[in-house]
Backbone as a printed PyTorch tensor [residue, N CA C, xyz], in Angstrom:
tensor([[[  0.8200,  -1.1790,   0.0000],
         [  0.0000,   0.0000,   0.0000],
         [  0.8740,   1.2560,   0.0000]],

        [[  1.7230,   1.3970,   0.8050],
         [  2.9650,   2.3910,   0.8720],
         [  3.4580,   2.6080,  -0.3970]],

        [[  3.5380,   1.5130,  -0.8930],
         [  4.5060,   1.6250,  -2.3720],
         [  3.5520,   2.0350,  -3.7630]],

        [[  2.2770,   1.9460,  -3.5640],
         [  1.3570,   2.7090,  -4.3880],
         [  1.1790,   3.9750,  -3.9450]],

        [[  1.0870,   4.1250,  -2.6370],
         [  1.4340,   6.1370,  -2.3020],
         [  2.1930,   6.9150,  -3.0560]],

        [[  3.2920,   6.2600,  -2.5290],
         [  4.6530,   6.2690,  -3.2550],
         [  4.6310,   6.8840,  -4.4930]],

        [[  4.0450,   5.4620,  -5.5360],
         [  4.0400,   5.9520,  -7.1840],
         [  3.4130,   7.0090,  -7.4910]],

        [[  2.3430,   7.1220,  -6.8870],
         [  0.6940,   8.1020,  -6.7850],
         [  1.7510,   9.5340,  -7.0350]],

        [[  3.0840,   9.7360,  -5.4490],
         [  3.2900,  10.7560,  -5.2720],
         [  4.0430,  11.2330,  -6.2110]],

        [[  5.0570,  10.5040,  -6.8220],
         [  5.5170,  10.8830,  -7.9830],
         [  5.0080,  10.9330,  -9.1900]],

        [[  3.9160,  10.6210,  -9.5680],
         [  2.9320,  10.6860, -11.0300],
         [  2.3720,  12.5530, -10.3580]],

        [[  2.0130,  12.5870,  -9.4060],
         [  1.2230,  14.0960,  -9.1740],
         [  2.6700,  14.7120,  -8.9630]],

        [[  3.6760,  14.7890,  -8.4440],
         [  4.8530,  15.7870,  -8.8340],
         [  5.0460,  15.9030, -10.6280]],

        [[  5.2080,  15.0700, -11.2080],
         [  5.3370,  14.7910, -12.9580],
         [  4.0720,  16.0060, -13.1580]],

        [[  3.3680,  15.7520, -12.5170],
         [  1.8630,  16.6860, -13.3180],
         [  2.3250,  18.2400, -12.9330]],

        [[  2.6610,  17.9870, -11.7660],
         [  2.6600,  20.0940, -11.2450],
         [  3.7320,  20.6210, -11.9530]],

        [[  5.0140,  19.8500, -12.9640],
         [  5.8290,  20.4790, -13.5010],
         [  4.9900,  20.5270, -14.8330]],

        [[  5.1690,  22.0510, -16.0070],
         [  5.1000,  22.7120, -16.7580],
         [  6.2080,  21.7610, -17.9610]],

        [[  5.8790,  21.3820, -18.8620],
         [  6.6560,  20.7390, -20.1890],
         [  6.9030,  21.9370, -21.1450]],

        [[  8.0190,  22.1530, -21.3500],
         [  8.6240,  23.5850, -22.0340],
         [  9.3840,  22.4490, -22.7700]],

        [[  8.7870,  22.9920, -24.2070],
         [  9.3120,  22.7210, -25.5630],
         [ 10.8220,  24.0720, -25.7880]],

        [[ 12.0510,  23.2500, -25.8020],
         [ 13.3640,  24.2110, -25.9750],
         [ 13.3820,  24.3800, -27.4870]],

        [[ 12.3930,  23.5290, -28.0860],
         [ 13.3490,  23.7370, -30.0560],
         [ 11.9030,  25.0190, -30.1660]],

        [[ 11.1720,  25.0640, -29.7360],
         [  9.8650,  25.8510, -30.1400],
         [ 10.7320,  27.1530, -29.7680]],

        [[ 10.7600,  27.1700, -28.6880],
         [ 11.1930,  28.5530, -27.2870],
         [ 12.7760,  28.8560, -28.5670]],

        [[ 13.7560,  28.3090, -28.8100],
         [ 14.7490,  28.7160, -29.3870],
         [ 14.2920,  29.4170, -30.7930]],

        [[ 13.3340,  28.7100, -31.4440],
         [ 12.9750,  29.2510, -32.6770],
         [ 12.1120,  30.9060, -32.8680]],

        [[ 11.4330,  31.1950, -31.7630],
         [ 11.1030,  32.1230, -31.5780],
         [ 12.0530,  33.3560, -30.7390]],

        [[ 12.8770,  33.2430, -29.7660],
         [ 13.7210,  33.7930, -29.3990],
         [ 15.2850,  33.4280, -29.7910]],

        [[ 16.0460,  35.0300, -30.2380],
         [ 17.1180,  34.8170, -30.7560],
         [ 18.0800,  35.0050, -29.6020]],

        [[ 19.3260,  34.2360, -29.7290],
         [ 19.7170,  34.1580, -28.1820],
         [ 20.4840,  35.2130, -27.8410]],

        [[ 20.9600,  36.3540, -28.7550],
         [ 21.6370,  37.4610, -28.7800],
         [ 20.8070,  38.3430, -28.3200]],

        [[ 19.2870,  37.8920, -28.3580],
         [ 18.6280,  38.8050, -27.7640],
         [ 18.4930,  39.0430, -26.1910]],

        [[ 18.6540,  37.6620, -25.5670],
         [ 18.7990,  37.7320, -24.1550],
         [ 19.9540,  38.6660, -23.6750]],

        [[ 21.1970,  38.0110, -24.2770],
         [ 22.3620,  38.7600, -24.1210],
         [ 22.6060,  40.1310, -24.1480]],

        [[ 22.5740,  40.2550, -25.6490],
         [ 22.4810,  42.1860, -25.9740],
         [ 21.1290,  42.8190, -25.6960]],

        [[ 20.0520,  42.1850, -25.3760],
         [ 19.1900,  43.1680, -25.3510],
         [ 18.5210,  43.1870, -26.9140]],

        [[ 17.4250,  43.6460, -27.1350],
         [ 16.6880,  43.4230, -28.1420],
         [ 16.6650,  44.5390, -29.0300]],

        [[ 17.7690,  45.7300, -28.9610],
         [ 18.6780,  46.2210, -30.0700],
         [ 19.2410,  45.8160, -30.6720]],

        [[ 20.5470,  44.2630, -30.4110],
         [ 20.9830,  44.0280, -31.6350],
         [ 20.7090,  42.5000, -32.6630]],

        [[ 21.2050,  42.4500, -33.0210],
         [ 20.9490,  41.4520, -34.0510],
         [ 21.8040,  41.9410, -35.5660]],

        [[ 21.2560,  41.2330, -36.4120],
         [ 21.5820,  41.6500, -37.5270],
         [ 21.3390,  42.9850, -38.1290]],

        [[ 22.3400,  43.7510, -38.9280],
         [ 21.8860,  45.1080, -38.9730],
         [ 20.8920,  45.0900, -39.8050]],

        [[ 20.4570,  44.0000, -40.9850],
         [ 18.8790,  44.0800, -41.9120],
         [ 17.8200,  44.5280, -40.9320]],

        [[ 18.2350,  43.6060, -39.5530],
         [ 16.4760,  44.1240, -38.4490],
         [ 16.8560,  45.5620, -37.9520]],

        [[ 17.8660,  45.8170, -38.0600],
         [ 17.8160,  47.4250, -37.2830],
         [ 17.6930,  48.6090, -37.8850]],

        [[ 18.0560,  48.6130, -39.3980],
         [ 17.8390,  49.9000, -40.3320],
         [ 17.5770,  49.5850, -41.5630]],

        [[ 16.6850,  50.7560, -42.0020],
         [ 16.4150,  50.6920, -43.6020],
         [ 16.9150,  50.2060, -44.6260]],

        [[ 16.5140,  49.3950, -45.7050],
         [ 17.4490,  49.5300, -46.9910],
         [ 18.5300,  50.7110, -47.2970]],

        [[ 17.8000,  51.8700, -47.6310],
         [ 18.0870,  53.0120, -48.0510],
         [ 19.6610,  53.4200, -47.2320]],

        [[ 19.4180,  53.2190, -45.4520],
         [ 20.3260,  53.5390, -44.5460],
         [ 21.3530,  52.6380, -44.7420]],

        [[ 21.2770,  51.2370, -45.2560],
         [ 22.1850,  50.0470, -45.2980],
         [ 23.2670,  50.2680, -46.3960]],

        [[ 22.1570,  50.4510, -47.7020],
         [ 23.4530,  50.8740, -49.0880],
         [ 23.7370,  52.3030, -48.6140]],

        [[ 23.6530,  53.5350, -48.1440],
         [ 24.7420,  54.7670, -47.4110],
         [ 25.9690,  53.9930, -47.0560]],

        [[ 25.8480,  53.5230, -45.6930],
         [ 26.8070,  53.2770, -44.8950],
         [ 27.6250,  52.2600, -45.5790]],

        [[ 27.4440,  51.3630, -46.5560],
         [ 28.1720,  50.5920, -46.8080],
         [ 28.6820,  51.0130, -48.3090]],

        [[ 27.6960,  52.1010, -49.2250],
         [ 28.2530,  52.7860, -49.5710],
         [ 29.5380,  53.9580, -49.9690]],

        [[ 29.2660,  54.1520, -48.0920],
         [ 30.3470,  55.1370, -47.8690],
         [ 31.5270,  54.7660, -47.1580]],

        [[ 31.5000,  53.8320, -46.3650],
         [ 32.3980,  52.7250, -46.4510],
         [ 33.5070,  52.2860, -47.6940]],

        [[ 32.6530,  51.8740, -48.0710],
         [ 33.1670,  51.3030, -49.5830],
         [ 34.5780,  52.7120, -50.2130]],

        [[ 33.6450,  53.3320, -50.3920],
         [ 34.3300,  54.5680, -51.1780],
         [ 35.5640,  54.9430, -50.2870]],

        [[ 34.9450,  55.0100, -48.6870],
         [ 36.2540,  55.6140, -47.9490],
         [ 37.7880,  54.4230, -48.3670]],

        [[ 37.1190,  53.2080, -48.2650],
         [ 38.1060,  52.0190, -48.4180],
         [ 38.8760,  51.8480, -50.2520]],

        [[ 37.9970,  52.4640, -51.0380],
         [ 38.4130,  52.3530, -52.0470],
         [ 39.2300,  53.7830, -52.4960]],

        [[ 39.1110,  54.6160, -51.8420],
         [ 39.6880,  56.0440, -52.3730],
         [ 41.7310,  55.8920, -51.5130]],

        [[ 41.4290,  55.2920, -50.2000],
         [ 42.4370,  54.6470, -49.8960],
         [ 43.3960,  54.0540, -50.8560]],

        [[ 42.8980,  53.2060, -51.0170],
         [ 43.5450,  51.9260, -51.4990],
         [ 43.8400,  52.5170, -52.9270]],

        [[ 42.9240,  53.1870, -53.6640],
         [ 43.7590,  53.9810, -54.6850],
         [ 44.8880,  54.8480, -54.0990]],

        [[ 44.9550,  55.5480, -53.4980],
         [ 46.4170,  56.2950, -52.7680],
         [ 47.4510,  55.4360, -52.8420]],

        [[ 47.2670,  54.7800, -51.6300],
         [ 48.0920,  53.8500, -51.3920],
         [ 48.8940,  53.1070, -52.4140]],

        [[ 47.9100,  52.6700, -53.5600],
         [ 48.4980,  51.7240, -54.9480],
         [ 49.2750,  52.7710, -55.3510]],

        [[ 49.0520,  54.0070, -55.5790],
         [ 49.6820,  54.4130, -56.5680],
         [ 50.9520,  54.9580, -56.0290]],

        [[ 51.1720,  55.1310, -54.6800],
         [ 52.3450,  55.4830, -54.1950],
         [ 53.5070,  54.2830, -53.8080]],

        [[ 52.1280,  52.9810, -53.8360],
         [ 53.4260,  52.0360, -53.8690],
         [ 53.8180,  51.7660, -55.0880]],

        [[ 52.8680,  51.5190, -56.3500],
         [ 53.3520,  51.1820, -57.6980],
         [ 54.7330,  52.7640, -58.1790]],

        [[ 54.4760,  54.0400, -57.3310],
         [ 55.5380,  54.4680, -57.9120],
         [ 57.0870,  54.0650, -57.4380]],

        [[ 56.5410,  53.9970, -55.6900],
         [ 58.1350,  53.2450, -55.3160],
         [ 59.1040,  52.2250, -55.7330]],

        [[ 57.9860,  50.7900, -56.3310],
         [ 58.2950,  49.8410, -56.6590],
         [ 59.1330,  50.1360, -58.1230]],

        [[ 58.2290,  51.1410, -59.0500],
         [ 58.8630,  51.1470, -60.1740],
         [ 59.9710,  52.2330, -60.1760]],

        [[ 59.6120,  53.4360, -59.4520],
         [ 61.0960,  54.2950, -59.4160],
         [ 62.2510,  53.3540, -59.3510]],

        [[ 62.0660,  52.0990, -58.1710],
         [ 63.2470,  51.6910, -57.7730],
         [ 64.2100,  50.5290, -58.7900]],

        [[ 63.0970,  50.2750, -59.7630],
         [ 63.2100,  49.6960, -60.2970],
         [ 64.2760,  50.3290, -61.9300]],

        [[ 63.4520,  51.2800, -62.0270],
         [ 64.4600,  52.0760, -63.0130],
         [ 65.4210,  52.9950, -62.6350]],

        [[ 65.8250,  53.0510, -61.3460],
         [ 66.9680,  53.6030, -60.5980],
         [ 67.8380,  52.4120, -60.5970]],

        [[ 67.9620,  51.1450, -60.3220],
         [ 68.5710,  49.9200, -60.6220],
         [ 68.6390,  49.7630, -61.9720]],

        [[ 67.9470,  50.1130, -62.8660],
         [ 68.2740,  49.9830, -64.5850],
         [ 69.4600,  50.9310, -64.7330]],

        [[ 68.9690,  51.9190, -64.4770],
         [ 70.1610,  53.6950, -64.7120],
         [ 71.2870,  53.1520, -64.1840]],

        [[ 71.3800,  52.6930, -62.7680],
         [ 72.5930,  52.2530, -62.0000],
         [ 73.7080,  51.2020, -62.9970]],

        [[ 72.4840,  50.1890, -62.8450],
         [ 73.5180,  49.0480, -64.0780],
         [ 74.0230,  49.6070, -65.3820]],

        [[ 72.9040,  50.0650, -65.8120],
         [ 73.5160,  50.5000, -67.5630],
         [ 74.7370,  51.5350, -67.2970]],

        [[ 74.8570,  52.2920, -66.2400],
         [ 75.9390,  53.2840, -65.9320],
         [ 77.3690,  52.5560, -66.0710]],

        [[ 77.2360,  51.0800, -65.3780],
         [ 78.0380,  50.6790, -64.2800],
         [ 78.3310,  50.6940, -62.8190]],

        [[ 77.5700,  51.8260, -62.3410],
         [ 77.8140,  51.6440, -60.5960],
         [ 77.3260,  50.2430, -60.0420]],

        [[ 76.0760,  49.1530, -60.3650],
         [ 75.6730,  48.2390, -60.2610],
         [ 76.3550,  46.9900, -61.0470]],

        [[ 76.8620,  46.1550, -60.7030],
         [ 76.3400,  45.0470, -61.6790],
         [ 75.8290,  43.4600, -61.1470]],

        [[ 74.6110,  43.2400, -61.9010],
         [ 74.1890,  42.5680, -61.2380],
         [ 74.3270,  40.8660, -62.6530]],

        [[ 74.3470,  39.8820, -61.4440],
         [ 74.2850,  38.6250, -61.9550],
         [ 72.7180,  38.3070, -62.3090]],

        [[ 72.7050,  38.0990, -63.4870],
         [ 71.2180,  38.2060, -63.8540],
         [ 70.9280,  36.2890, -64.1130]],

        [[ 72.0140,  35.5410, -63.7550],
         [ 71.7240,  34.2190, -63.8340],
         [ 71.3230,  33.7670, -62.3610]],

        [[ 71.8340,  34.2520, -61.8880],
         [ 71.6140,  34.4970, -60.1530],
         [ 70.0450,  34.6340, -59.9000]],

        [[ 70.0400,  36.3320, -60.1680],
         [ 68.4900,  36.3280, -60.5140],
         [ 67.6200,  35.3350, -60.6010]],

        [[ 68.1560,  34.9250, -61.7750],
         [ 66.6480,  34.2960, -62.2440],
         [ 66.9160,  32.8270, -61.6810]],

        [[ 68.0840,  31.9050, -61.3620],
         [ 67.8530,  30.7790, -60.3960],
         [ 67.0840,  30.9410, -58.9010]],

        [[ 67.5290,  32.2110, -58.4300],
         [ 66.6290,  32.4980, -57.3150],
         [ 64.8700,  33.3600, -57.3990]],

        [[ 65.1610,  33.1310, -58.5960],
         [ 63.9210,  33.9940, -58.4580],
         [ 62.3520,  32.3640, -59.0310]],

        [[ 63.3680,  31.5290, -59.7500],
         [ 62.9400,  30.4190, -60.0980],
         [ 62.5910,  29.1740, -58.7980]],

        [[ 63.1030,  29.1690, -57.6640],
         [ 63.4540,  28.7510, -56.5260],
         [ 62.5470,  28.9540, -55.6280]],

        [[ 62.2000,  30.7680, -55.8120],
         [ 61.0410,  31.2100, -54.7600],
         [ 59.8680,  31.0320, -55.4640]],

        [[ 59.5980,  30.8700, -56.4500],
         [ 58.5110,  30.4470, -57.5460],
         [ 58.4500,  28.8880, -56.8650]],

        [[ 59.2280,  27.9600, -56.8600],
         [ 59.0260,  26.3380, -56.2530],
         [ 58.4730,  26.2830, -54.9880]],

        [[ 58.6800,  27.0920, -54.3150],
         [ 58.7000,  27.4350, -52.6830],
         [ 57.3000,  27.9080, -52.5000]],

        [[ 56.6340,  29.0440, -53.3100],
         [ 55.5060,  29.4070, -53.6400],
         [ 54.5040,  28.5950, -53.8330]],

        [[ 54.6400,  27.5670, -55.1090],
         [ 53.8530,  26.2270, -55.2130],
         [ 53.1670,  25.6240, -54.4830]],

        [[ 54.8040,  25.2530, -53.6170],
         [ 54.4050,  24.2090, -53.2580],
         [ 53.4870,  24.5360, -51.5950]],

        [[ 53.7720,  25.4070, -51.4500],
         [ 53.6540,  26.2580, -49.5960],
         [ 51.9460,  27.2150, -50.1470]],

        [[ 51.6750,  26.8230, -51.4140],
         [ 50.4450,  27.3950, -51.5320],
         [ 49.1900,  26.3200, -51.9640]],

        [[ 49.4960,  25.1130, -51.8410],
         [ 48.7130,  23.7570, -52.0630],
         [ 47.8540,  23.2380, -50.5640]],

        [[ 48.9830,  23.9190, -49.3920],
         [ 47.9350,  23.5010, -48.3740],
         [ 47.6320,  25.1290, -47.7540]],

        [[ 46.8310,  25.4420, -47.7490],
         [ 46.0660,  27.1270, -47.6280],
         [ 45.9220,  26.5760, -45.4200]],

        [[ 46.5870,  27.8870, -44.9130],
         [ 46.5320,  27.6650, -43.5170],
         [ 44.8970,  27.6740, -42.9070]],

        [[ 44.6850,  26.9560, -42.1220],
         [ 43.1420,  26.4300, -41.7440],
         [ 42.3950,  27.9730, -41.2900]],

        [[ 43.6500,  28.8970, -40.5680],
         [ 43.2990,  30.5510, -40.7060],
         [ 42.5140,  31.2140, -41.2080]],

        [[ 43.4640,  30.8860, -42.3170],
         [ 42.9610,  31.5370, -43.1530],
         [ 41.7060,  30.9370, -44.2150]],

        [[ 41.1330,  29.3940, -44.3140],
         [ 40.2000,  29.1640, -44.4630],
         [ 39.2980,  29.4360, -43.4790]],

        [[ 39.1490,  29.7410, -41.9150],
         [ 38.2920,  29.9290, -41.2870],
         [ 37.3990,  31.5940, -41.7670]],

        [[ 38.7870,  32.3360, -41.8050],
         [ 38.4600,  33.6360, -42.0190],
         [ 37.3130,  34.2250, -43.6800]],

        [[ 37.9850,  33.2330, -44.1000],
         [ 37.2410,  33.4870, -45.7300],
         [ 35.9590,  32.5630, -45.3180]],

        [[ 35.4730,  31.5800, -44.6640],
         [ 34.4290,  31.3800, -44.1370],
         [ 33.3290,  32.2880, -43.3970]],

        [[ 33.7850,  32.7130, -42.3620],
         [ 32.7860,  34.0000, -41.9030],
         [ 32.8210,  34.9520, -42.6790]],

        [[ 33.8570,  35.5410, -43.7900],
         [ 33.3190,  36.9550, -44.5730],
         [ 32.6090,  36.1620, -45.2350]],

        [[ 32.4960,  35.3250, -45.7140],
         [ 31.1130,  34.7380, -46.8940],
         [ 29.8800,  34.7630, -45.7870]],

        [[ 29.7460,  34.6880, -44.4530],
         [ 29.0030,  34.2610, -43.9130],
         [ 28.0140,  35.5800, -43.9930]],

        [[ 29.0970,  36.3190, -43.2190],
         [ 28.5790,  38.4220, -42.9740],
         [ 28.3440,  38.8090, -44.0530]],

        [[ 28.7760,  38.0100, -45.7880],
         [ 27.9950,  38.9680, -46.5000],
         [ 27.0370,  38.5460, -47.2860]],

        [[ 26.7080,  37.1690, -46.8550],
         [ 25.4330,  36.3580, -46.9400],
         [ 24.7740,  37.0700, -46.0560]],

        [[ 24.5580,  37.4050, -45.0170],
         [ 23.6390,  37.7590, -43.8760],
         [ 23.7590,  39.3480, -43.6670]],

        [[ 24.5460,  40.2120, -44.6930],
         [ 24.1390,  41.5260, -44.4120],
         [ 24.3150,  41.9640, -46.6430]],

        [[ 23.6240,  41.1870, -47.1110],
         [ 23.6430,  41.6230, -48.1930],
         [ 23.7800,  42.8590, -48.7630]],

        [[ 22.5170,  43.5150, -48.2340],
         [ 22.3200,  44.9250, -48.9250],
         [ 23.8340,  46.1760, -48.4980]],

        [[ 24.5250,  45.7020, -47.1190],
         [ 25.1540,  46.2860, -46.6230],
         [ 25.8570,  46.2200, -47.8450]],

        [[ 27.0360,  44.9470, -48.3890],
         [ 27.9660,  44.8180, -49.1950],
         [ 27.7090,  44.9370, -50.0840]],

        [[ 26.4430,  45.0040, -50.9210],
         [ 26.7630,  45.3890, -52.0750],
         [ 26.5700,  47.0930, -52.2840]],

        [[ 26.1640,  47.6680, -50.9560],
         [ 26.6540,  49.2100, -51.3190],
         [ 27.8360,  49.3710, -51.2870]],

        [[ 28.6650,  48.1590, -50.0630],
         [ 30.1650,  48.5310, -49.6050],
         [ 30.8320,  48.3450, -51.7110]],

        [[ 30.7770,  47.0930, -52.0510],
         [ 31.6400,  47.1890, -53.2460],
         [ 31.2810,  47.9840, -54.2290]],

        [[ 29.9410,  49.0660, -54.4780],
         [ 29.7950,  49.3540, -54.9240],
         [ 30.2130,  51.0620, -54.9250]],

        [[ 30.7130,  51.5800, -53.5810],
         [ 31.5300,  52.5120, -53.2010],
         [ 32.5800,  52.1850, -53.3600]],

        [[ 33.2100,  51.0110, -52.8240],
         [ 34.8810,  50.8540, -53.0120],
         [ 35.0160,  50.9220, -55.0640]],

        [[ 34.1380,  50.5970, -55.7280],
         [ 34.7550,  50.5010, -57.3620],
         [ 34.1730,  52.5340, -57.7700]],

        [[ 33.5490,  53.0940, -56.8080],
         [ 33.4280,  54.9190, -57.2120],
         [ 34.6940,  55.3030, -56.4640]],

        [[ 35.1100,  54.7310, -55.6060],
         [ 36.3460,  55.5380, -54.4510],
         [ 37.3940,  54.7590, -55.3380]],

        [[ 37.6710,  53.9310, -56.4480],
         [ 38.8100,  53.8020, -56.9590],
         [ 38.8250,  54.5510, -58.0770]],

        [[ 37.5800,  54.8010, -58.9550],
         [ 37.8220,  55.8630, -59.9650],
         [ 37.9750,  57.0740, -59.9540]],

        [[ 37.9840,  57.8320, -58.2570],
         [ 38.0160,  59.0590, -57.6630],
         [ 38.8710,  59.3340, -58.1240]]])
């Protein structure tokens, strides 16, 4: 008789607990929302189209007006230095072994190959999440590349 109490008492504890579905409850709440607060998330839920291509717009351009600078002050260094080493040799103040050259320059070409067949897991992680952020903030990036190709013709 005790031992049917017993069961009784644990079938009515089973009843007074509440059954909470976690895949329902997760699908409706995002868990960044507990965390940050229900400002952030993805920037699509927080601002306009219109506001999304600006900023990534202007982005873009700031990053592309750069990077034009930059190229062109390195493409002049690279090549000044390059025809300052021509002037030098053809003078004579230089002379350079041009078999040399090109065995070592043939060498770091092998080295290149072969040290570029296994890509560091790094750097596959990293090219993983930018595909991810610009799967999931579309409208952002295609204002961003679409400023960075006006900020290179600046």
């Amino acid at each position: 008789m005790a031992e049917q109490q017993h069961s009784r008492g644990a079938d009515d504890e089973d009843e007074a607990y509440e059954m909470l579905d976690l895949t329902a409850h997760a699908r409706t709440q995002q868990w960044w929302s507990a965390v940050f607060g229900s400002s952030s998330g993805p920037i699509a839920e927080k601002h306009s189209v219109a506001t999304q291509i600006m900023t990534g717009g202007a982005a873009g351009w700031c990053v592309g007006y750069l990077f034009q600078r930059v190229g062109k002050i390195a493409a002049t260094a690279v090549g000044g230095g390059f025809l300052l080493l021509q002037i030098a040799n053809h003078s004579g103040y230089v002379q350079v072994d041009w078999k040399k050259v090109e065995k070592d320059v043939n060498k770091a070409k092998r080295r290149l190959k072969k040290n570029t067949k296994k890509a560091a897991p790094e750097f596959n992680t990293f090219i993983e999440e930018a595909t991810e952020f610009v799967k999931k903030n579309i409208v952002v990036s295609s204002g961003f590349v679409g400023g960075f190709l006006l900020g290179l013709a600046s």
